[in-house]
N, C-alpha and C positions, 0 to 999 in steps of 0.2 A: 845448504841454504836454510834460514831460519824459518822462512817462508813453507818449509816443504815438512819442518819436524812437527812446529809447534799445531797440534792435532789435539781433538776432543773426544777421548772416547765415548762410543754409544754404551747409552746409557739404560739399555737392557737387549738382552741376545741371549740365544739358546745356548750357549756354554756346554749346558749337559742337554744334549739331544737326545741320549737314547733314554733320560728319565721321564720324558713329558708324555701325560697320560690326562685325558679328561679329567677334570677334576669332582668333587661330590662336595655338596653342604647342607644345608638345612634351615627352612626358615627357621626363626627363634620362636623357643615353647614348642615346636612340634615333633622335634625328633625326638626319638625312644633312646637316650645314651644308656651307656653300658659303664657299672659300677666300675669303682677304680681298682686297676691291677697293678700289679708287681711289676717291678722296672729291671728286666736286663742291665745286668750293668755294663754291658759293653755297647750295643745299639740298640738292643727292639726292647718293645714294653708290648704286651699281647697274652688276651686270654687263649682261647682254644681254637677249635680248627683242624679237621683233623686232614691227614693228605686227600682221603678221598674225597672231600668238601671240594679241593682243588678241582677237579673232574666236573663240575654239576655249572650249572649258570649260577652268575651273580646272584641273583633274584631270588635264588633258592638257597645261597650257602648261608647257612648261619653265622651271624655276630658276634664277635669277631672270627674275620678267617687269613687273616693277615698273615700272623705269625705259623701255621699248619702251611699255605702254600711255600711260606718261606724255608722251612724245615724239609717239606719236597724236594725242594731245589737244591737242597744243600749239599747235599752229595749223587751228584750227577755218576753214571756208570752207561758203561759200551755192554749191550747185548750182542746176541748171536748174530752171525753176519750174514748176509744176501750177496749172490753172485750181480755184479754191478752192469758188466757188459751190454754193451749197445744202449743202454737206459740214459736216461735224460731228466735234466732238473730243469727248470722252467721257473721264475719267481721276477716279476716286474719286467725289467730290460735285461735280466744277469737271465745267461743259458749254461748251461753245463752238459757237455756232453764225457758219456763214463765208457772208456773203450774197454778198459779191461780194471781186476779189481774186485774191492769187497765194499760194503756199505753195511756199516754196523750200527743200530738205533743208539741213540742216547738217550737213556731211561732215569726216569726218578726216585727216590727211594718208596713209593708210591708203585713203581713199574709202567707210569703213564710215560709213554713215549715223549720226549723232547725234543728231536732235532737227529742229523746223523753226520758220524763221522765217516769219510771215503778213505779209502788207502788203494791207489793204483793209479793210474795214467788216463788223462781225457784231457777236456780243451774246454774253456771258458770265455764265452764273446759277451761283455756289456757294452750297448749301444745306448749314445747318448742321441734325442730323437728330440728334446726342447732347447728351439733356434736358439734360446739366452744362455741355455748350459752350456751349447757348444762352443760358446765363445771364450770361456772360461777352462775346459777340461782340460786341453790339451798343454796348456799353461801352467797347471795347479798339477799337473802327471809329470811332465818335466822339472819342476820345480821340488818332486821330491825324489824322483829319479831317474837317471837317463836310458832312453828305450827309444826303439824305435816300435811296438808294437800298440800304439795308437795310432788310429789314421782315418780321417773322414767323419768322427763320430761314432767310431768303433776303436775299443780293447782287447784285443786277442791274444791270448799265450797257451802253451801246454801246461799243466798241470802236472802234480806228484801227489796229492792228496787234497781235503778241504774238510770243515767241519762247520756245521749250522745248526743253531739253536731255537728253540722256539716255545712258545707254549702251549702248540699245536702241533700236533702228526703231518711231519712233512714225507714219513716214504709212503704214506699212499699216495703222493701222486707222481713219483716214483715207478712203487713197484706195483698202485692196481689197491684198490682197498683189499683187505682180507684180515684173518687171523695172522697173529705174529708171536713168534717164538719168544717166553719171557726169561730162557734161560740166560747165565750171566755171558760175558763175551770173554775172547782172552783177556789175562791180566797184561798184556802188555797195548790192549787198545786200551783199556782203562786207566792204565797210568799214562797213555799219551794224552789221550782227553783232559786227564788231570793236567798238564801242565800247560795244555793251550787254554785251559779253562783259568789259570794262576795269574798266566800272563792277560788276557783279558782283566782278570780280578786286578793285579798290579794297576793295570789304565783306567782303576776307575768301570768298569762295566761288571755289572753284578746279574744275571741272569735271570736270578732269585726274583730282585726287582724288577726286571722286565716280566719276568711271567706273572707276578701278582700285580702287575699296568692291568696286564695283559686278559687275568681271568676275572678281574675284581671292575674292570670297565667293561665285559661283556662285549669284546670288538672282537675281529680275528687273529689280535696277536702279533706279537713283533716277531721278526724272525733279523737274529744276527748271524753272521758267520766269515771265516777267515780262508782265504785260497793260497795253497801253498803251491805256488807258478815259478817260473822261471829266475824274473828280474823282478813284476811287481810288487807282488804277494800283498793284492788287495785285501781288505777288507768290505765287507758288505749290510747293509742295515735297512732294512723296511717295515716300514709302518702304516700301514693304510687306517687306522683309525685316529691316531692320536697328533702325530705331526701332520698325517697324509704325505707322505714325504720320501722316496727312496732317497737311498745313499752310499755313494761310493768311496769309501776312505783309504790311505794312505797311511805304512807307520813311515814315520821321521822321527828322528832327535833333534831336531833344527833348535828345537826352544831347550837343548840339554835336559829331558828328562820324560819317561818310558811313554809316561803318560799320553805324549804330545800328541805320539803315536793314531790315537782317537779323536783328534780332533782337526787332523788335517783331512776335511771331506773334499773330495777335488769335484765332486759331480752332485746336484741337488735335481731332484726328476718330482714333481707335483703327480700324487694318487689320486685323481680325479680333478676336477678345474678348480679350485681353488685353496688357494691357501689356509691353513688351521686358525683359526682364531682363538685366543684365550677365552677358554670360555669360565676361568675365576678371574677376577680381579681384584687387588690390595684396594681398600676406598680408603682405611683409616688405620695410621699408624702410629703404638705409642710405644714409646722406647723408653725403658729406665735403665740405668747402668750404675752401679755403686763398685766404689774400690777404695780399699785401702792402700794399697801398694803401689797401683800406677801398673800394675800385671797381670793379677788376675781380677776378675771382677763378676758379679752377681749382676744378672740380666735377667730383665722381662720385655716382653713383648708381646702387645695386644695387638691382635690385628684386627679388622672388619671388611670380613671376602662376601663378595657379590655375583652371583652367577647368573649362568645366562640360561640354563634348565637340561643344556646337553651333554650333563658332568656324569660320572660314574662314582664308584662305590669307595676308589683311591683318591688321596690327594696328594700330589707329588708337591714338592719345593727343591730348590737350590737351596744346600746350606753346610757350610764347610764342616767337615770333620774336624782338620786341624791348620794351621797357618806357618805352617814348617815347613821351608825351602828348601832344606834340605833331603827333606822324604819324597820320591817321587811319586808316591802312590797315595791313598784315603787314610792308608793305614800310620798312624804314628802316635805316638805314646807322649809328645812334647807339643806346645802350645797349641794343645786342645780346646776344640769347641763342644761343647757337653748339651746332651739334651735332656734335663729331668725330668719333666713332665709336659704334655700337652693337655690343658683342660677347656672344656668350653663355659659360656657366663654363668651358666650351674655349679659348677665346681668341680663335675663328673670328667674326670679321665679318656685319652682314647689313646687306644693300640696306634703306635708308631714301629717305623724301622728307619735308621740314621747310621746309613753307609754311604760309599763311594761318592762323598760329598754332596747327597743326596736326602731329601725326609720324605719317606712315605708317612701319610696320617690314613687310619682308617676309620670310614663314617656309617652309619648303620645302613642309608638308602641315600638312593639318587632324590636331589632336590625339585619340585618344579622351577620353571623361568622366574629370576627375581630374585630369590630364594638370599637369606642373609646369615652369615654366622661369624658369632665374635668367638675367636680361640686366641688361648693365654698359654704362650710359651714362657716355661721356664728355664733358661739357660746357663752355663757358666762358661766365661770367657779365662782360660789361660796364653794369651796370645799377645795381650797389649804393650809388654816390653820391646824396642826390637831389638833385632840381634847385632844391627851395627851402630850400637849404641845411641842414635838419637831420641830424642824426648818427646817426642809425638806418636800419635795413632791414627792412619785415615781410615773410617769408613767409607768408603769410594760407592758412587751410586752405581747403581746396577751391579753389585757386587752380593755376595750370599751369606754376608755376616748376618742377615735375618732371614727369616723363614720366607723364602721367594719364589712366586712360580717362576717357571722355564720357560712360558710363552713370551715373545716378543711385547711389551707393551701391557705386562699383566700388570702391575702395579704404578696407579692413577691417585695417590691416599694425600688427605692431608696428615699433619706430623704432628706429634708431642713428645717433647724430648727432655728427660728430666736424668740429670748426668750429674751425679758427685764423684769425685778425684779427690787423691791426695794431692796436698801443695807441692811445686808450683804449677802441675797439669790445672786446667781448665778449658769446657767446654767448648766448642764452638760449631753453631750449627745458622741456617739461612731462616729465617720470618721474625717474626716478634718476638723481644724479647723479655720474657717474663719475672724471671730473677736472675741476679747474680749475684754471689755474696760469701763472705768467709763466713766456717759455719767449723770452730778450732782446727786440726789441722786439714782443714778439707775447704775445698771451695765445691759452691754449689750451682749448679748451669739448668736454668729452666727456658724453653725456646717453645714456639707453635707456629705453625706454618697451616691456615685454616684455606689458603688456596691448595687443590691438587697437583699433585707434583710426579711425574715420574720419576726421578734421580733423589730420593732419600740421601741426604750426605752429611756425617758429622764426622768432628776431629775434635782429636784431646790431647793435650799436650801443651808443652811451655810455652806458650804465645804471648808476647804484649801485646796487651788490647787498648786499643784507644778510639773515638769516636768524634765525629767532625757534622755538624749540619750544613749543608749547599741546598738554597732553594728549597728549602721543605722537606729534602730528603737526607734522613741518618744514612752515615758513611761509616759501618764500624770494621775497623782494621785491627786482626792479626797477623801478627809476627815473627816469625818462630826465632828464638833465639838468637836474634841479632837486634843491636840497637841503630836504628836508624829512625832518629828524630824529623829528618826532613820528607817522610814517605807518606805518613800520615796524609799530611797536607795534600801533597802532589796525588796522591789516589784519591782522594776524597776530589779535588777540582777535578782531574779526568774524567772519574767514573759519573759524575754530574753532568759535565758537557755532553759527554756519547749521551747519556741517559738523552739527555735533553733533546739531542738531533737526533736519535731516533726516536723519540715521542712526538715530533713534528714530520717525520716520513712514514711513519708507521700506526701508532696509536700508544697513549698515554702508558707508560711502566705502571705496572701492577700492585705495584710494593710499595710500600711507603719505607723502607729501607733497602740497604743492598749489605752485603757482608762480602768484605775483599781478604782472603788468607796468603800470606807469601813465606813460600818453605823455601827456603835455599836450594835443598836437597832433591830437589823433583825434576833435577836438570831441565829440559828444553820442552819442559809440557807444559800446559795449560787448560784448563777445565772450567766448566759456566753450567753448575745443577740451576735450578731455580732459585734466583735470591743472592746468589753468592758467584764469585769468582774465586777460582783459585790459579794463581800467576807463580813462577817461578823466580825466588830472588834471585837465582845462580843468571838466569838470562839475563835478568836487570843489569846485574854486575856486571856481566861478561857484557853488554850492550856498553853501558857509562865509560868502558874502561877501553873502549876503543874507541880510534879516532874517524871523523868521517860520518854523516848524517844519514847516511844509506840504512847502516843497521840499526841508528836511532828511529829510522821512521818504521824500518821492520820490524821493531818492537813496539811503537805506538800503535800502526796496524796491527799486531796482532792481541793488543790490548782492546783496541774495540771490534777486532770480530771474537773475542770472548762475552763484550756486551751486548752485542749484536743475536747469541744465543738463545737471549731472554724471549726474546719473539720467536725464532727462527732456533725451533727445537726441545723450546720449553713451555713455552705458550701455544706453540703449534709444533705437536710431534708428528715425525714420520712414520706412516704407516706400518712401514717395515726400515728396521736401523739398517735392514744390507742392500735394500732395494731403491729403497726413497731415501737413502738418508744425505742425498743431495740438494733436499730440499732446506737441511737442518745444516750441512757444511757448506755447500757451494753460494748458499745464499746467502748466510755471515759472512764471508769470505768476501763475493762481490756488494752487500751492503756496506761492511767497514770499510771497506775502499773509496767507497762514494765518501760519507761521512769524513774518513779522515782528509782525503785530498782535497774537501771541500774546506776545512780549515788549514790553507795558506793561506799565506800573510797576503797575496792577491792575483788575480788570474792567474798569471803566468806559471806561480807555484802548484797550486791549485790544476794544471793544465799537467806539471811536469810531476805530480805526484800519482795521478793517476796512470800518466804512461808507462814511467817506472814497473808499476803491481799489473800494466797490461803486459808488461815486456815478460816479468817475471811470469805471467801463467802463461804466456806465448812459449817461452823456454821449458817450462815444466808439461805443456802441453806435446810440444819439439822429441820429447825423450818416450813418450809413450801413446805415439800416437799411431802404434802398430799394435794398440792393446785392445781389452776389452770395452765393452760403454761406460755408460756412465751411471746405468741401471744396475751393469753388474759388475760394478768394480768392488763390491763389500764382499766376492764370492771367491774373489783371489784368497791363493792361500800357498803356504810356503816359506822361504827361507827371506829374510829381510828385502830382498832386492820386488818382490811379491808387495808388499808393503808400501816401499817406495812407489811402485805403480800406483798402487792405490791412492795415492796422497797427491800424484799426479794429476792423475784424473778425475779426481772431486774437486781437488784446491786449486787446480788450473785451467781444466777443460772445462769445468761445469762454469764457475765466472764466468770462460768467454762466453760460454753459450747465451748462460744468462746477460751478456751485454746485446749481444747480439739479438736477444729478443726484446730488450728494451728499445733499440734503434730501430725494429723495425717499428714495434707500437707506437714509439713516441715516449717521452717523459711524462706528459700528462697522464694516458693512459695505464700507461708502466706502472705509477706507483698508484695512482688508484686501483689499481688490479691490486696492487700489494694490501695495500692499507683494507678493503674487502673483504682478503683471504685471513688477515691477522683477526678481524671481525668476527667475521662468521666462523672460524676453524678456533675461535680462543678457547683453549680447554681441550679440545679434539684432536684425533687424528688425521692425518692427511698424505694420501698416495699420490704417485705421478698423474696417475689416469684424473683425479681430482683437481690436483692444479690445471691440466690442461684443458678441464671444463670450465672450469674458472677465467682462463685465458680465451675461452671461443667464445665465451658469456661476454667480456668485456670489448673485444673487437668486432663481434657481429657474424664471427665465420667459423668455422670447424677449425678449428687447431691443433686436431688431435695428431694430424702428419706430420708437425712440428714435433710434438714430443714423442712419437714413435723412431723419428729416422734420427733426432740429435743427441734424445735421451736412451734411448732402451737398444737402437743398433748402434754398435760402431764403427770407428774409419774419420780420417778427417778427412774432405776431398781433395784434390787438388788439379783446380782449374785453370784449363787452357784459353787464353782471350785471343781473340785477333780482332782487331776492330778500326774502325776510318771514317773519317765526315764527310758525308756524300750530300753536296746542294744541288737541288732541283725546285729551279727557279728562285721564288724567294722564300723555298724551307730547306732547315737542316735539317739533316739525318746523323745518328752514329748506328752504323752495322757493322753487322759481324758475325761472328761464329765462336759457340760457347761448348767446351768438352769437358766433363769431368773424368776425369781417369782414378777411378775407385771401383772395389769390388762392394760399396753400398753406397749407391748414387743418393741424394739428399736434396730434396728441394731448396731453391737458395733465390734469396731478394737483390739481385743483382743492380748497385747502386754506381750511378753513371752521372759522375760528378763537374759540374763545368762552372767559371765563372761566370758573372753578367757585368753590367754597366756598373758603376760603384765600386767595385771591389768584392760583392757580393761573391757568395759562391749558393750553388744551388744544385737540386738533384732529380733524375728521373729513374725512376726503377721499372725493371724491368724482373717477371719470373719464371725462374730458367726450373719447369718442371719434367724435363726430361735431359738422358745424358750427355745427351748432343741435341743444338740445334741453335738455328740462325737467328738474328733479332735484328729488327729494325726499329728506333729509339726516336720521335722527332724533338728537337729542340728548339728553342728559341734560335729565330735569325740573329747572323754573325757570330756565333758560339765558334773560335776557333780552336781548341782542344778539351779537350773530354778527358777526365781518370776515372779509374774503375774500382771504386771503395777505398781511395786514398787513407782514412782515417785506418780501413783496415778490421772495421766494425765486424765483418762477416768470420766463420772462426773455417778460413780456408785460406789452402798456401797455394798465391796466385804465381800464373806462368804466363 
């Protein structure tokens, strides 16, 4: 179903979980920087630091000490062992019991203890104990492999060995504080550690990195480690400082490649009540890119990070090593991402390390609240050819072709993009357009986008550009590589109309432009950063070339819930992309439905278009409505059919929801509610718990039991009616008896529909807040039959 692919990725997510570390910066003029140093030429650039610095608080290690904890770490070794028997590990929800066995420390070349490796037999129970996780676990554990040892919110298996790392002494609380032996251990635990250590390094997870988060943010430390069990052979990660956040991962090759392994987390458990917030933020972004060749290219990037005062001494980023598909690891030697230098608006250099698709930067001190620092990356791109031979490049927003924090929602920047190419490459990016122009053989692409933006997105490459005005608004289209004369046009009217009808349901477009790109190549996707759409011509094609209106209208629809974006996920983002970001799909999804079924040719179509896209999310609703909510459908994880869920239940279940809450408010109120949120939330972030204030704000009553039992639990119901017109004297009655049969009962506006005199049809409702029970309804005299939500409005399968 075309309905069910065409999906917008979120446009910023943890990706690399175990690199996010408070961050550090410095008002401007006050930090003490540290002259410039010599550059590794493979990843780090770093003065001194010696291992024992490692050992001490933040506060006290001398400037720089980046590259000394990283030299610690780099060769990890097994000491002397400890008998293990009867002893017990203990760490968040993960238990570890050691029947018998050895436990040998993992030491640094420092000799500070790091973690320990077991060898012998015991038993491991994680318990999953948050009501949303367990809706997910047991889903995302199947889905990477079949067991039957999860059950009820518990994981249990026996064990053969396990190893855990840290940047921290985990066998005191093990074996007992005490003195501990620093002799070396056998060479045959050291060479085992070596290679579970390889294979972490292979996915991407660097140690090194974690324990310089780890001592340089002055927390207590990440602790990873891997359990070698039965069937599972979980992995495990917690962080109580920096994500706040345990975690329980899964290896797979689902995605073909070792990596993947780390990134399928089946179980998310919050370290204290609340979630991590970025405490840096991207404000201001400027992007320069020169190339001669169309391959490699010479890059800058100015950033301006904003903090919030609760940063540390590290600043992590996302940011790719190399862009070769075929490597499954950080490590590759072919179209590489290079980091020369990082300096700040002095000119003075700082210590970095640029691994496992990761940039540690290091900063002298922790900033106060407020606190602002402009840093100047200098990079080189050999990556922009690609390997199947088309003529373009996308930077995809929320992606780590620049220097990017890790947190959800850290970058909020306006743009400046200043992009020379060789011929026939040319720029293309979303806001005002500043220049364009042949400059010999190079064309020259200057753009600025002085609204904030989450989604950074530029592309280069052979496009024809052409440009159209509707109504006051620039329409400029690329092309990639195909000629089609008559698309200009027809995108240019479309993308004006939606404009137009959501600027009368919603509030005015922001832009005084839009930018619409169509690749062929991008099969059955579709994307909407700010400013810009990006549509797929292969659908186009494959839509014109069949017969039948069905799939022309599912391609019109999903044309304007791409425009529909601009509001709903651009102008108001969700709190969280896995949590809220229902707010950002389900309600493009049910707005362009309204919008486009409103433009038939006259009621009838108009009537027949929108049942259509009810029918479609009723079926896509149909197929996983044994799944998780709608809270936590971004937390599935797994093999494609995982996916599919997902796309279920945002793009089907979440619309009905959302009709369902518009029928009960009303239209009036409904989109006044709307038009408010787009108001006061423009520029902002916005959670479920805030919509739903917003909703008890605008109806006068608590609303929050709406979005708890339709948003965040799941289940659909499905209600039993039995009911009869009972006259006594000269009143009606309809009674009855209402059951739901669900293991999450759900409050429900039960609508009891009759005609009157005229032809009228009219309604009484009735609310069924409990599982079971009876109602008595009165009606208007002579009411001879009564239906029970004919339209069908409520999102429940009646009996």
């Amino acid at each position: 179903m075309i309905r069910r692919i065409v999906v917008r990725v979120a446009t910023a997510g943890l990706l690399f979980f175990f690199i996010a570390a408070r961050a550090f910066s410095q008002p401007a003029g006050q930090a003490v920087m540290p002259p410039a140093a010599s550059n590794d030429a493979a990843t780090s650039q770093s003065g001194g630091g010696s291992a024992k610095e490692a050992e001490s608080s933040p506060q006290s290690l001398p400037f720089p000490a980046l590259q000394g904890i990283l030299d610690d770490y780099a060769s990890l070794r097994a000491g002397s062992g400890y008998d293990a028997a009867g002893r017990e590990f203990h760490m968040g929800h993960l238990k570890i019991y050691f029947r018998s066995g050895t436990l040998y420390p993992i030491l640094t070349a420092s000799g500070k203890e790091a973690g320990f490796l077991f060898d012998g037999s015991g038993r491991y129970i994680y318990t999953s104990e948050d009501a949303a996780d367990r809706q997910s676990i047991e889903k995302n554990i199947l889905a990477n492999v079949s067991t039957n040892a999860y059950r009820d919110g518990v994981l249990s298996e026996d064990l053969g060995g396990c190893f855990f790392v840290s940047s921290r002494s985990l066998l005191d609380e093990i074996l007992g504080p005490g003195e501990r032996s620093s002799k070396p251990g056998p060479e045959s635990v050291t060479s085992q550690l070596s290679r579970l250590l390889q294979k972490a390094d292979d996915a991407d997870f660097g140690i090194d990195h974690a324990a310089a988060l780890a001592v340089l943010d002055g927390g207590s430390g990440m602790v990873f480690g891997q359990i070698d069990s039965q069937i599972v052979k979980p992995f495990y990660f917690h962080d109580p400082t920096i994500l706040k956040e345990e975690q329980l991962l899964l290896a797979s090759n689902v995605f073909g490649a070792l990596s993947a392994r780390y990134y399928n987390v089946v179980s998310r458990q919050l370290i204290g009540e609340k979630r991590a917030q970025a405490p840096v933020q991207v404000s201001r972004l400027e992007f320069s890119l020169s190339t001669d060749n169309n391959r490699d290219a010479e890059v800058q990037v100015h950033e301006t990070l904003l903090f919030d005062g609760s940063s540390g001494r590290l600043l992590p980023f996302g940011l790719y090593n190399h862009r070769e598909s075929a490597v499954n690891n950080w490590r590759s030697k072919t179209r590489t991402l290079d980091v020369r230098s990082i300096k700040t608006s002095d000119g003075r250099e700082l210590p970095y390390s640029h691994k496992y698709h990761e940039l540690l930067v290091e900063l002298p001190e922790a900033p106060p609240k407020g606190a602002t620092l402009d840093l100047t990356f200098d990079l080189g791109y050999h990556f922009l050819n690609r390997k199947d031979g088309d003529q373009y490049y996308w930077f995809a927003a929320g992606g780590h072709w620049y220097p990017n924090p890790p947190w959800e929602n850290s970058t909020r920047a306006s743009c400046h993009w200043k992009v020379r190419t060789k011929k026939p490459y040319v720029g293309v990016a979303a806001g005002t357009l500043v220049a364009l122009k042949e400059d010999g053989d190079s064309t020259v692409f200057e753009a600025r986008m002085d609204e904030p933006t989450s989604g950074p997105t530029l592309f280069i490459g052979k496009f024809q550009r052409s440009e159209a005005e509707k109504n006051g608004l620039k329409v400029r289209m690329s092309i990639y590589a195909h000629d089609k004369p008559r698309a200009p046009e027809a995108y240019a009217q479309a993308a004006s109309l939606l404009l137009d009808g959501y600027a009368r349901l919603l509030s005015p477009y922001r832009f005084k432009e839009i930018d619409i790109v169509e690749i062929e190549e991008v099969g059955w996707f579709m994307h909407s950063p700010p400013g810009l759409i990006l549509v797929s011509g292969q659908l186009l094609a494959r839509v014109l070339n069949k017969t039948g209106d069905r799939l022309k209208d599912w391609n019109n629809h999903a044309f304007a819930h791409e425009i529909a974006h601009q509001w709903w996920g651009n102008l108001v983002t969700p709190a969280s992309w896995q949590k809220d970001n229902w707010i950002s799909e389900s309600m493009s999804e049910y707005l362009s439905a309204i919008v486009y079924s409103s433009s038939g040719k006259d009621a009838r179509e108009q009537t027949q278009r929108m049942q259509l896209l009810l029918d479609d999310w009723w079926q896509m609703t149909d197929m996983s409505k044994n799944s998780v909510s709608i809270y936590q459908a971004g937390r599935l994880v797994g093999d494609w059919t995982r996916h599919s869920e997902y796309q279920e239940i945002v793009y089907g279940r979440g619309p009905l929801v959302l009709h369902m809450l518009r029928t009960m408010m009303g239209n009036d109120r409904f989109f006044s509610l709307l038009k408010t949120m787009v108001t006061k939330y423009a520029g902002k972030m916005m959670s479920t718990d805030d919509f739903a204030r917003e909703t008890s704000g605008a109806v006068g009553q608590d609303m929050k039991w709406f979005f708890d039992q339709w948003i965040k639990e799941p289940g659909i119901p499905e209600l039993q009616v039995s009911k009869s017109i009972i006259r006594e004297g000269d009143r009606t009655y309809v009674a009855g008896h209402l059951k739901q049969n669900t293991a999450h009962f759900k409050k429900l506006l039960v609508p009891f529909v009759y005609q009157v005199s005229g032809g009228q049809r009219s309604a009484k409702l009735f609310m069924m807040d409990e599982p079971e029970q009876d109602f008595r309804v009165e009606l208007p005299a002579g009411v001879s039959s009564v239906d029970v939500d004919p339209g069908h409005n409520n999102l429940v399968i009646y009996h």
